[in-house]
VOPALO-524448 format. One record per residue (C-alpha): residue number from 1; residue in one letter; z, y, x. Coordinates in nm, 2 decimals, always signed. Layout:
BEGIN
nr_rest_zz_yy_xx
NUM_a_Z_Y_X
...
# end
This chain:
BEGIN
nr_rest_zz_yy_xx
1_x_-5.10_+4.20_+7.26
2_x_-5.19_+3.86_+7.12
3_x_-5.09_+3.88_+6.75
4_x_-5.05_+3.56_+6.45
5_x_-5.32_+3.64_+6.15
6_x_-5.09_+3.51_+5.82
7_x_-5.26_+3.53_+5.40
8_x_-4.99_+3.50_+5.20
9_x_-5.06_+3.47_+4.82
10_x_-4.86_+3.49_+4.52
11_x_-4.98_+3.34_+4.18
12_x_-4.79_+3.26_+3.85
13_x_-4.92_+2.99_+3.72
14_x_-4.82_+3.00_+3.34
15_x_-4.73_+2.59_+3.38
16_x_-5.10_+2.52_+3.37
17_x_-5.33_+2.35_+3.66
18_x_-5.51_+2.57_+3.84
19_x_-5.91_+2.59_+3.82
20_x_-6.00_+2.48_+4.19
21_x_-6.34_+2.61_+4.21
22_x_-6.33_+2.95_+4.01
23_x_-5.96_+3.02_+4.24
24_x_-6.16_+2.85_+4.55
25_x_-6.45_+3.09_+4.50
26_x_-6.22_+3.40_+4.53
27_x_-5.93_+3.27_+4.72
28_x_-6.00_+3.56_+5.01
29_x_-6.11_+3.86_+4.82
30_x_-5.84_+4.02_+4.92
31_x_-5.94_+3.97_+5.28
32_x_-6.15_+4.28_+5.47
33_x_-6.53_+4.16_+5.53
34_x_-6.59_+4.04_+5.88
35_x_-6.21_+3.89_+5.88
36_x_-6.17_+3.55_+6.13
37_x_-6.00_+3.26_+5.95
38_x_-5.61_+3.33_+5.97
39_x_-5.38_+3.06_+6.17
40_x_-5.12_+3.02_+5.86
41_x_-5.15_+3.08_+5.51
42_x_-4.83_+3.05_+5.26
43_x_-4.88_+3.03_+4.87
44_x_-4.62_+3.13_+4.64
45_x_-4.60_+2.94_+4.28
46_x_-4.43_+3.05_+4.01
47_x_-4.43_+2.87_+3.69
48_x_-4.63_+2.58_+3.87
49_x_-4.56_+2.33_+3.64
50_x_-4.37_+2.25_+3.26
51_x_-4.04_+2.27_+3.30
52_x_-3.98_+1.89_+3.26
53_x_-4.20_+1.78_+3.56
54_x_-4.08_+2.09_+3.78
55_x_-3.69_+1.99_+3.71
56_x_-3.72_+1.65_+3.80
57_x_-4.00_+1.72_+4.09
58_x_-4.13_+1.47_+4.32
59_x_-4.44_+1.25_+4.19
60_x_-4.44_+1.44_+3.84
61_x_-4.50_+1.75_+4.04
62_x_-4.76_+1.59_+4.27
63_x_-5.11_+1.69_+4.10
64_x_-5.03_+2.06_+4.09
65_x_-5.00_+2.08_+4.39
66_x_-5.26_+1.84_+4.47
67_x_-5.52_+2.10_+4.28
68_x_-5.40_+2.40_+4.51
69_x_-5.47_+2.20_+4.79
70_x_-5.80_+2.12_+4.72
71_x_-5.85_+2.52_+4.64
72_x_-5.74_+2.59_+4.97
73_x_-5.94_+2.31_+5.17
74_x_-6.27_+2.44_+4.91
75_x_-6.19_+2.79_+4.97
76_x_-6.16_+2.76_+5.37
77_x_-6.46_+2.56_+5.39
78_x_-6.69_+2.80_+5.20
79_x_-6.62_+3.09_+5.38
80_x_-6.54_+2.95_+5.73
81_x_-6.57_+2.59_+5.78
82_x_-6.25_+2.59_+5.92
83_x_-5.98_+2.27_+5.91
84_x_-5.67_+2.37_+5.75
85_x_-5.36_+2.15_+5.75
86_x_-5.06_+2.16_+5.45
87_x_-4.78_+2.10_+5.68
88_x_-4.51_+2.20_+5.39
89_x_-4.49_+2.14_+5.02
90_x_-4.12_+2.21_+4.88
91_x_-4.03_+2.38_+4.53
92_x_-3.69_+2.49_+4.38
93_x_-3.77_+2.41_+4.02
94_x_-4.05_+2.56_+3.85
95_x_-4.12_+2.79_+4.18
96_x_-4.33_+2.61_+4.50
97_x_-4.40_+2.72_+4.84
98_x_-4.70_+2.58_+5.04
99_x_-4.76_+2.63_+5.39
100_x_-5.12_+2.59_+5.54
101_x_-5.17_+2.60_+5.93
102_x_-5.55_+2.62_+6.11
103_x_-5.61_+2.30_+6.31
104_x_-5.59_+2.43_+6.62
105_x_-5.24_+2.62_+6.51
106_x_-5.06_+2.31_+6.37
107_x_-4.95_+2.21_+6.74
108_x_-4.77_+2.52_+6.75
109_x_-4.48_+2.50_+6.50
110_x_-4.22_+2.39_+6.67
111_x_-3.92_+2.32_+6.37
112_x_-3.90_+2.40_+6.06
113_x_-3.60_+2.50_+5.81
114_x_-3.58_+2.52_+5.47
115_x_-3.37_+2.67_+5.15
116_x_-3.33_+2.64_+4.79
117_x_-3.19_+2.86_+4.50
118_x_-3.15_+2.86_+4.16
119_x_-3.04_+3.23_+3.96
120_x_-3.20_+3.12_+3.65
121_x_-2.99_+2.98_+3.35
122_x_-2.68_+2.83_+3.51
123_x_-2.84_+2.89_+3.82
124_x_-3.10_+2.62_+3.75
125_x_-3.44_+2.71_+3.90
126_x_-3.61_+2.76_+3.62
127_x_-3.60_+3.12_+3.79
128_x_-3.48_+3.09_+4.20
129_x_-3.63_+3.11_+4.53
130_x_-3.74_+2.84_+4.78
131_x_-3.77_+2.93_+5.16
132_x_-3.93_+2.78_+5.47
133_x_-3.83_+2.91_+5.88
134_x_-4.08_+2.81_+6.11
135_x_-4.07_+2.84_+6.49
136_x_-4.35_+2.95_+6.62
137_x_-4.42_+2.86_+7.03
138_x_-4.53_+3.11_+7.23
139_x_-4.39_+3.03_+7.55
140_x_-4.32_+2.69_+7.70
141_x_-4.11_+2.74_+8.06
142_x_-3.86_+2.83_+7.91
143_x_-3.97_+2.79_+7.53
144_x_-4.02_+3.08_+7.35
145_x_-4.09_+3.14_+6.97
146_x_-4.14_+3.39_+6.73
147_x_-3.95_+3.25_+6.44
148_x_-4.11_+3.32_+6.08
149_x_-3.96_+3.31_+5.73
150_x_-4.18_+3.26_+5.40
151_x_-4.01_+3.25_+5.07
152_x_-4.15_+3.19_+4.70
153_x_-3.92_+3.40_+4.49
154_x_-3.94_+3.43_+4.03
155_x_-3.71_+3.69_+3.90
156_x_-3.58_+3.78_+3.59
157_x_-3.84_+3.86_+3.29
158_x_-3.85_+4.13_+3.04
159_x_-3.85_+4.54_+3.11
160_x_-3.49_+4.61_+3.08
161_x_-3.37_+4.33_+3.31
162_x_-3.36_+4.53_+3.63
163_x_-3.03_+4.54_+3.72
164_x_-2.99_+4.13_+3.65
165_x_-3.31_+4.12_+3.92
166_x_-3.11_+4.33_+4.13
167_x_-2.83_+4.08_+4.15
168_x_-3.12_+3.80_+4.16
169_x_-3.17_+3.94_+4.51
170_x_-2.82_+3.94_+4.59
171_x_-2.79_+3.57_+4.49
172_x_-3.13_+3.49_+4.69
173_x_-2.95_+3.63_+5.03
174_x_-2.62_+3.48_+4.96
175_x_-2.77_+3.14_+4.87
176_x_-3.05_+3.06_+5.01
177_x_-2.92_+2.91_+5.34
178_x_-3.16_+2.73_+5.57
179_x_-3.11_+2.42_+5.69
180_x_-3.31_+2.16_+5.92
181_x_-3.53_+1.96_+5.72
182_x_-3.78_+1.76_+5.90
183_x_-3.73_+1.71_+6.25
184_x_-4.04_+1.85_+6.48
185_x_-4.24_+1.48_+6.56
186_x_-4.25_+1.49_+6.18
187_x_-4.45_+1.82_+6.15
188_x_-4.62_+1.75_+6.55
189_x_-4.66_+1.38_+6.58
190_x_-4.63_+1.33_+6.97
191_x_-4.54_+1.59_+7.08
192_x_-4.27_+1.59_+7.32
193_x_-4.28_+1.94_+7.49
194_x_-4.22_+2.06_+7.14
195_x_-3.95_+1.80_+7.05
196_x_-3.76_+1.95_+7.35
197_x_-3.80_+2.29_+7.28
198_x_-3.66_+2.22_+6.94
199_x_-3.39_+2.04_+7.06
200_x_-3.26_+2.31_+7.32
201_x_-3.31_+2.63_+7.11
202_x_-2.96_+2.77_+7.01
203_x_-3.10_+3.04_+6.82
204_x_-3.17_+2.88_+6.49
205_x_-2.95_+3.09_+6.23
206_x_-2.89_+2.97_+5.88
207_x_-2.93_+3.31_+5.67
208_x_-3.21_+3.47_+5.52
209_x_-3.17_+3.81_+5.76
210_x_-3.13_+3.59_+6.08
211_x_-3.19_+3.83_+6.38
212_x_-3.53_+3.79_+6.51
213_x_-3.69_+3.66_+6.18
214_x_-3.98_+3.84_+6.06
215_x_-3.94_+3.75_+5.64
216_x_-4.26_+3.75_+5.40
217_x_-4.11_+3.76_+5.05
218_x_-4.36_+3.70_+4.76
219_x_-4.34_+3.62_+4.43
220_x_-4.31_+3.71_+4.05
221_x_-4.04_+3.96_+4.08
222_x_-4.08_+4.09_+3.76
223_x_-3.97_+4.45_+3.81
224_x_-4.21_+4.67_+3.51
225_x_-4.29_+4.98_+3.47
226_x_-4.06_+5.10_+3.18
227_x_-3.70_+5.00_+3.10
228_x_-3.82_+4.96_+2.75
229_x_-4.09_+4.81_+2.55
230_x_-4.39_+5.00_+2.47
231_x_-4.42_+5.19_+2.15
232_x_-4.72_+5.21_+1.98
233_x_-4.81_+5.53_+2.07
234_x_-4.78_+5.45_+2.42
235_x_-5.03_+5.16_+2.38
236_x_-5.30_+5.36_+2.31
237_x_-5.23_+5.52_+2.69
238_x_-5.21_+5.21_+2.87
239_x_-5.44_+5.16_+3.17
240_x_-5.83_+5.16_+3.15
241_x_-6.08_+5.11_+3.37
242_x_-6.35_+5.32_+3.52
243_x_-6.13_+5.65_+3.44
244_x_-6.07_+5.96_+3.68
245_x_-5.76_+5.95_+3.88
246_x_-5.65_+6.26_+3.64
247_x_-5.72_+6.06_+3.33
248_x_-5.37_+5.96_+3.20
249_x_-5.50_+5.60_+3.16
250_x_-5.56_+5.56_+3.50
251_x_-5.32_+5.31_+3.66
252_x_-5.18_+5.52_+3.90
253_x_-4.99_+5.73_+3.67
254_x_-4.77_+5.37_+3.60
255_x_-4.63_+5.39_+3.98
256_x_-4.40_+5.67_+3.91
257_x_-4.21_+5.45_+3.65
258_x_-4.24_+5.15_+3.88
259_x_-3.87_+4.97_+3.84
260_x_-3.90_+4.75_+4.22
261_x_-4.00_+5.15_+4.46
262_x_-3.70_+5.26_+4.23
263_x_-3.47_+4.99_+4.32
264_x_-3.55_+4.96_+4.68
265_x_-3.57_+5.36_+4.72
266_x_-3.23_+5.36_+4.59
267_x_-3.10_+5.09_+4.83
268_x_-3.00_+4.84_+4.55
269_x_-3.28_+4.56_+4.62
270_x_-3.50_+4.39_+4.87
271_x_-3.27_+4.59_+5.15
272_x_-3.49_+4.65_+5.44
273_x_-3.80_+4.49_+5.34
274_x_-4.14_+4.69_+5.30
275_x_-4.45_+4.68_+5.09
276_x_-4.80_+4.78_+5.22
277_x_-4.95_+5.03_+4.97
278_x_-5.08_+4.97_+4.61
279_x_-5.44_+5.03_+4.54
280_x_-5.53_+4.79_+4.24
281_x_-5.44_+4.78_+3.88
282_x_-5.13_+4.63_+3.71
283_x_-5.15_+4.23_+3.77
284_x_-4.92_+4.18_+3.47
285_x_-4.93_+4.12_+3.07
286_x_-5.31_+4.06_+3.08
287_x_-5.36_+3.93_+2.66
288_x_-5.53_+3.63_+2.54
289_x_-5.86_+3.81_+2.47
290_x_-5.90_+3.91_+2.85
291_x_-5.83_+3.56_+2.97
292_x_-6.08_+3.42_+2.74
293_x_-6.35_+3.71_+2.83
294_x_-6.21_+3.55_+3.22
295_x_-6.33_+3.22_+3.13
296_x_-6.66_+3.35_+2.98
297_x_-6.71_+3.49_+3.35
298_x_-6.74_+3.88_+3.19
299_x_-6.63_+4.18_+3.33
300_x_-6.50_+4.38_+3.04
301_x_-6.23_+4.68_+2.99
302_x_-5.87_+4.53_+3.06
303_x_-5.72_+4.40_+2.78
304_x_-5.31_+4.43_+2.81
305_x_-5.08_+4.22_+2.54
306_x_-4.93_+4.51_+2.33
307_x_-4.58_+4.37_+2.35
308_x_-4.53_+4.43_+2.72
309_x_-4.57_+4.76_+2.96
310_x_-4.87_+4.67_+3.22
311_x_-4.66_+4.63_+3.59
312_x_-4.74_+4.51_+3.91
313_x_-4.47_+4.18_+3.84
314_x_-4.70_+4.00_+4.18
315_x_-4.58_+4.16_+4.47
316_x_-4.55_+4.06_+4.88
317_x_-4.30_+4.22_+5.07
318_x_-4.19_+4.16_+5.41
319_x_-3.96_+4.26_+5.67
320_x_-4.05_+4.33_+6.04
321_x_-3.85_+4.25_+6.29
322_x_-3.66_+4.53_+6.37
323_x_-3.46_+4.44_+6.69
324_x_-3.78_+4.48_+6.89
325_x_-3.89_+4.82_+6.81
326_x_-4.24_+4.92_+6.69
327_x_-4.43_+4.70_+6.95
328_x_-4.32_+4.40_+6.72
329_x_-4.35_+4.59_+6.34
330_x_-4.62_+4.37_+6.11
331_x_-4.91_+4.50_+6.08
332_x_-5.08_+4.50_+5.72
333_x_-5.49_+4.46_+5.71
334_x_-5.57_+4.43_+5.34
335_x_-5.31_+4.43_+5.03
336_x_-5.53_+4.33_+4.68
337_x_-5.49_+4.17_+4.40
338_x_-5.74_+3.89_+4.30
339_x_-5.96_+3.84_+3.98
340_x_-5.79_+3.77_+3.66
341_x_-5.83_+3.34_+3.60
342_x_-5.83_+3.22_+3.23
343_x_-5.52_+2.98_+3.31
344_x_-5.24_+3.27_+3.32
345_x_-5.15_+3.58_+3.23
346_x_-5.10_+3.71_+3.62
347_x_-5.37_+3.81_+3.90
348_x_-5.29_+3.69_+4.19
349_x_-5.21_+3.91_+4.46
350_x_-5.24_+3.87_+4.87
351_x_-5.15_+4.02_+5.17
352_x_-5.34_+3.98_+5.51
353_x_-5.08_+4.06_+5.78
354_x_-5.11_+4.07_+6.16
355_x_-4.77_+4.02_+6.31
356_x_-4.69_+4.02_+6.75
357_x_-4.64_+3.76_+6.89
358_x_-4.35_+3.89_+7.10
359_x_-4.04_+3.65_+7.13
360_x_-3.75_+3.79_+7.03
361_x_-3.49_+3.58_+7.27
362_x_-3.28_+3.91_+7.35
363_x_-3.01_+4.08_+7.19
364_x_-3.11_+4.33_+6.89
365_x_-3.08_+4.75_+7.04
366_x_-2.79_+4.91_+6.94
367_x_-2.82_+5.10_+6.62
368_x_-3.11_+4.86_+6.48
369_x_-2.99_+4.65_+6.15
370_x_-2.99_+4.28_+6.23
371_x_-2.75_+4.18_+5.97
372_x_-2.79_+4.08_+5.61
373_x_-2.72_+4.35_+5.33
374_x_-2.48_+4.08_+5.18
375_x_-2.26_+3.79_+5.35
376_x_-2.33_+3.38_+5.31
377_x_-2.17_+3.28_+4.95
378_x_-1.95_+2.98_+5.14
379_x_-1.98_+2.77_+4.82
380_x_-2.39_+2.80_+4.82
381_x_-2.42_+2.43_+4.89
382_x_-2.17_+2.31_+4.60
383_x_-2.33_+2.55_+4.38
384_x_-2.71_+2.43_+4.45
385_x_-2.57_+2.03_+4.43
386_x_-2.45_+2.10_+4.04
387_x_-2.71_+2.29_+3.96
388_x_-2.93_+2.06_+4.11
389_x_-2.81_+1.79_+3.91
390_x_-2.80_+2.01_+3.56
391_x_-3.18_+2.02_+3.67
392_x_-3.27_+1.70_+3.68
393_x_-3.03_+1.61_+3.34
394_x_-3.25_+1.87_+3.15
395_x_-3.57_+1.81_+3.34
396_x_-3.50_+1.42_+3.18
397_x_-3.40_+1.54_+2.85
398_x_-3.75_+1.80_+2.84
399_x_-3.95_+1.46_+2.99
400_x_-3.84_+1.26_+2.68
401_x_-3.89_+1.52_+2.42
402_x_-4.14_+1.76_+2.51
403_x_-4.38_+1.53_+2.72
404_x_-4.61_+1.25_+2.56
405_x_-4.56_+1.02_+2.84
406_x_-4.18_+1.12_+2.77
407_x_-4.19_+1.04_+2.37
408_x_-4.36_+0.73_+2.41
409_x_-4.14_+0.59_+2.67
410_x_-3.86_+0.73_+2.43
411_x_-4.02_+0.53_+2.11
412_x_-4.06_+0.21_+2.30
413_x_-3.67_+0.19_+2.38
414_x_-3.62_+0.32_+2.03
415_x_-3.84_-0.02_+1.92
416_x_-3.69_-0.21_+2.18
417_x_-3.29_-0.14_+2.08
418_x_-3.37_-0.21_+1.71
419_x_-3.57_-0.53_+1.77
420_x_-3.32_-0.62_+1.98
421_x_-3.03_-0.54_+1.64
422_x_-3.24_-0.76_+1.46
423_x_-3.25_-1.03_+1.69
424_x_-2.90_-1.03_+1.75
425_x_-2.83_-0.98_+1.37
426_x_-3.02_-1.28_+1.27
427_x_-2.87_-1.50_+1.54
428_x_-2.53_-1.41_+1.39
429_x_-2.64_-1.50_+1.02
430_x_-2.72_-1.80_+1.14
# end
């Protein structure tokens, strides 16, 4: 069965740029050795920017992404000279989503959709989700697609917080509706088979858990490994490397305390979705001293900030697409977490996945979920409008007082009105 190679990769940012030839160099560790050059690869960014250029997006948000796109082109061409083309840049506030697709893969996507969410602070995106559906072509008399749904997701912060990432989720499938964005001769210049497949597919759903949608989730999701902060006792126990798998500072010993296999076990988050299993070390609070010793290019012991409990925050999940039985479950290759980078406190983590490329244009079994754990929020376009517009209020406010470019635009208008008061104050003396 023919079958789509997709890299997704997660990576919080910390607001700072990202080094493009230390990530380029190990942008597909995670990958197995001997692995062909995958036809799409999605990037999740959390924290991609300061808040006052991510608020008010567009051209202020332009070079970071700029710098991952370079990593990407550097990255592919090092290891397999191949073309890669970034077909889709959006963000929802501070989180981005960046779609990549092989040269000779581009002419495949027939339409793409896409969704926003805030759930952060007045359900501003300084925490939220931003989505992307693509249809992928795998048939052409009459059209047939495999339709695919990445989303970039940041969740709450802070150990005891669990519950409020719970109903993070909850908001994400309520909210994050997807609507056509750019019509298909925008993403395939030309190409008219594709512009009429677009055109007569009835199957485009707005929700999240559309039936027939395989779903890669990946972000900062923030679930720790305690419900409480670390005592000092408890320091002295966190993980170490090079120990046995009995030693109780070996990493392994975290996953029974792990917040996101206990919320998902229990049915109260990421309904459905599934994780390929864990083999590296927490990705998350890596200190000041590591990221330093990262810069230096050493490989020392890991070095965790003593305020927060080590936890695999970085995750990818996905869902497979259930309707079609196991001849159409994703297929997991390689689940790793990349090195440590001086820029941010998070290792990036990636999944390779192999998913079929089996239409689903048929009705789901009986007995197989194809509905969402929880129902479109009607309001979810009123809500995103306000907030979007609280975004861009505070994004300006941040710009003026917490950017240079921002204070010195503020203290030429400051000049400018009390030149102008002097002006006009002399002309009425007169």
């Amino acid at each position: 069965m023919d079958a789509l190679s997709i890299y997704v990769l997660t990576f919080n940012c910390a607001r700072n740029f990202v080094d493009v030839d230390a990530f380029a160099a190990h942008f597909f560790d995670a990958l197995p050795a001997g692995s062909s050059a995958p036809e799409l690869i999605a990037l999740s960014l959390q924290e991609i920017a300061p808040i006052a250029y991510s608020f008010l997006g567009g051209s202020y948000l332009s070079p970071y992404f700029a710098e991952f796109r370079r990593t990407v082109s550097k990255a592919c061409a090092q290891k397999w000279g191949d073309d890669y083309v970034n077909f889709h840049v959006d963000n929802t506030g501070m989180t981005g989503l960046m779609l990549f697709a092989r040269h000779d893969t581009l002419a495949k996507i027939a339409w793409k959709d896409t969704a926003h969410v805030g759930v952060g602070v007045a359900e501003m995106g300084n925490k939220g989700a931003v989505g992307a559906r693509l249809g992928y072509l795998v048939g052409s008399d009459p059209p047939r697609y495999v339709d695919l749904a990445f989303v970039a997701a940041h969740l709450a912060p802070m150990e005891h917080s669990y519950e409020q990432r719970n109903l993070d989720w909850k908001s994400i499938v309520e909210r994050l509706v997807f609507t056509p964005e750019t019509p298909v001769s925008k993403v395939n210049e030309g190409s008219r088979l594709l512009a009429e497949a677009a055109a007569s597919s009835e199957r485009r759903r707005p929700e999240l858990f559309a039936p027939n949608t395989y779903i890669f989730l990946a972000g900062d999701l923030n679930y720790r490994t305690s419900n409480i902060g670390p005592t000092i006792a408890e320091i002295a126990r966190f993980p170490r490397r090079d120990v046995s798998l009995e030693d109780s500072s070996h990493y392994s010993h975290l996953f029974k305390h792990d917040q996101l296999i206990r919320e998902m076990r229990d049915g109260r988050t990421f309904h459905g979705l599934s994780e390929a299993p864990i083999d590296f070390p927490p990705t998350y609070k890596y200190s000041s001293a590591a990221r330093k010793a990262a810069a230096r290019g050493e490989s020392v012991d890991w070095k965790w900030s003593n305020h927060r409990w080590p936890s695999w925050c970085d995750r990818v999940l996905f869902l497979d697409s259930p309707w079609i039985g196991e001849a159409g479950k994703v297929q997991p290759l390689a689940y790793d977490a990349l090195p440590l980078f001086a820029q941010s406190d998070h290792r990036p983590v990636a999944l390779l996945a192999s998913v079929p490329l089996t239409p689903g244009d048929h009705d789901p079994a009986p007995g197989l979920r194809a509905v969402a754990p929880f129902p479109i929020d009607p309001d979810w376009r009123s809500k995103r409008d306000a907030a979007r517009w609280r975004e861009i209020f505070v994004g300006g406010a941040a710009y003026l007082g917490l950017t240079r470019e921002g204070n010195g635009l503020l203290l030429v208008s400051v000049l400018g009105i009390l030149g102008a008061w002097f002006i006009l104050r002399s002309m009425l003396m007169i």
